[in-house]
BASE-893581 format. One line per 3 residues: number of its first residue (from 1); their letters; for each residue x, y, z of N, C-alpha, C. Coordinates in steps of 0.001 Angstrom, whole numbers, m for minus. Example, Ala and Ser with C-alpha at 12.3 -4.5 7.8 and 13.67 -1.06 7.14 Angstrom:
2
1 = AS = 13190 m5690 7800 12300 m4500 7800 13200 m3300 7800  12850 m2250 7080 13670 m1060 7140 12900 30 7870
This chain:
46
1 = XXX = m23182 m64823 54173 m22418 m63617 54312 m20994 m63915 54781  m20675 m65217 55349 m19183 m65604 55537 m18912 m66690 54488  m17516 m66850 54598 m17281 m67927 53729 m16251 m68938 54925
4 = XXX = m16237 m69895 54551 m14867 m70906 55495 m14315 m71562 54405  m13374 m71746 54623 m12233 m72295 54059 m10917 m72720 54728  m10822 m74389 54550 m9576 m74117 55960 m9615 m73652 56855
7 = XXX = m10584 m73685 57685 m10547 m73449 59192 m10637 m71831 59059  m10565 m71195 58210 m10596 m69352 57841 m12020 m69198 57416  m12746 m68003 58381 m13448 m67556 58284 m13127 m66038 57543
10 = XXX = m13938 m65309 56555 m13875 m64813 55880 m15634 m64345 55460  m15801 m62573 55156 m17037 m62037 54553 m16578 m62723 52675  m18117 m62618 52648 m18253 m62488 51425 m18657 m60709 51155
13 = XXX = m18567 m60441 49702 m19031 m59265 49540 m20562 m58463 50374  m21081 m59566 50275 m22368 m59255 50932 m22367 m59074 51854  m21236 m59811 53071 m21075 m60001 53750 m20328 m58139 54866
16 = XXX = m19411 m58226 53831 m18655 m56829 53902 m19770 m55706 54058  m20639 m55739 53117 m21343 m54767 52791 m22326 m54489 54000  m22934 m55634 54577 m23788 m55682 55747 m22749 m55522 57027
19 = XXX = m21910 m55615 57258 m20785 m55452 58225 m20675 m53820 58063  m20223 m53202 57083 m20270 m51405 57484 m21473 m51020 57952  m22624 m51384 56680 m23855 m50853 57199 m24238 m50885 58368
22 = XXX = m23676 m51914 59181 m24148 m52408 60465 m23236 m51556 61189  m22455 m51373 60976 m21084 m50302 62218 m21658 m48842 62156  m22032 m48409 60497 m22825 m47379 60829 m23839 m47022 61317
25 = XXX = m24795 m48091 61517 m25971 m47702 62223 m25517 m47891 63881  m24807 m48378 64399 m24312 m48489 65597 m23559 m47035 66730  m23057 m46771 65160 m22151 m45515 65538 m23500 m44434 65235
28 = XXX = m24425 m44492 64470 m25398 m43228 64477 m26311 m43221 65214  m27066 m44733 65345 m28299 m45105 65934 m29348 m44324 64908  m29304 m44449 64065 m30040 m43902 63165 m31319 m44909 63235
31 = XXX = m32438 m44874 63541 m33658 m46287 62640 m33248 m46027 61330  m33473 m44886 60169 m34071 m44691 59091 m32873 m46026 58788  m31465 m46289 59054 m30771 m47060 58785 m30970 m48400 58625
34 = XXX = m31797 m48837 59873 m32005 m50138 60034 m33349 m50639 59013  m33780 m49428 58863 m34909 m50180 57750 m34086 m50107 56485  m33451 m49670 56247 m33118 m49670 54977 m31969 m50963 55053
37 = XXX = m31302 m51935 55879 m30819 m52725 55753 m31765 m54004 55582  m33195 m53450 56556 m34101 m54996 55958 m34082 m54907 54827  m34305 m53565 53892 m34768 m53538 52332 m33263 m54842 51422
40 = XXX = m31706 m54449 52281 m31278 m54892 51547 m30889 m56268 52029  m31232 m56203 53149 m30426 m57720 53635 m31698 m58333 54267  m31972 m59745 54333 m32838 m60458 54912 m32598 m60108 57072
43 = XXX = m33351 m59579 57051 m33222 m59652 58721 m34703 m59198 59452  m34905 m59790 60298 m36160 m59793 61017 m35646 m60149 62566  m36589 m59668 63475 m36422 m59597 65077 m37379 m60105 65258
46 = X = m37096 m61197 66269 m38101 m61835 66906 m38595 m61562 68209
């Protein structure tokens, strides 16, 4: 989800995409949100 280059860190698209999703569930606290980011992004809690 990042890229480096030259010492520059940088999202990839995917990257971007999981970065809003993630600000919005922060700012709503929504769950229904957070499941729907496992659907799209690999993430699990240990």
């Amino acid at each position: 989800m990042i890229h480096i280059e030259k010492n520059i860190v940088s999202l990839t698209k995917k990257g971007d995409e999981f970065t809003s999703k993630a600000i919005d569930y922060i700012m709503t606290n929504e769950d229904a949100q957070i499941e729907d980011m496992k659907d799209d992004f690999f993430l699990f809690r240990g």
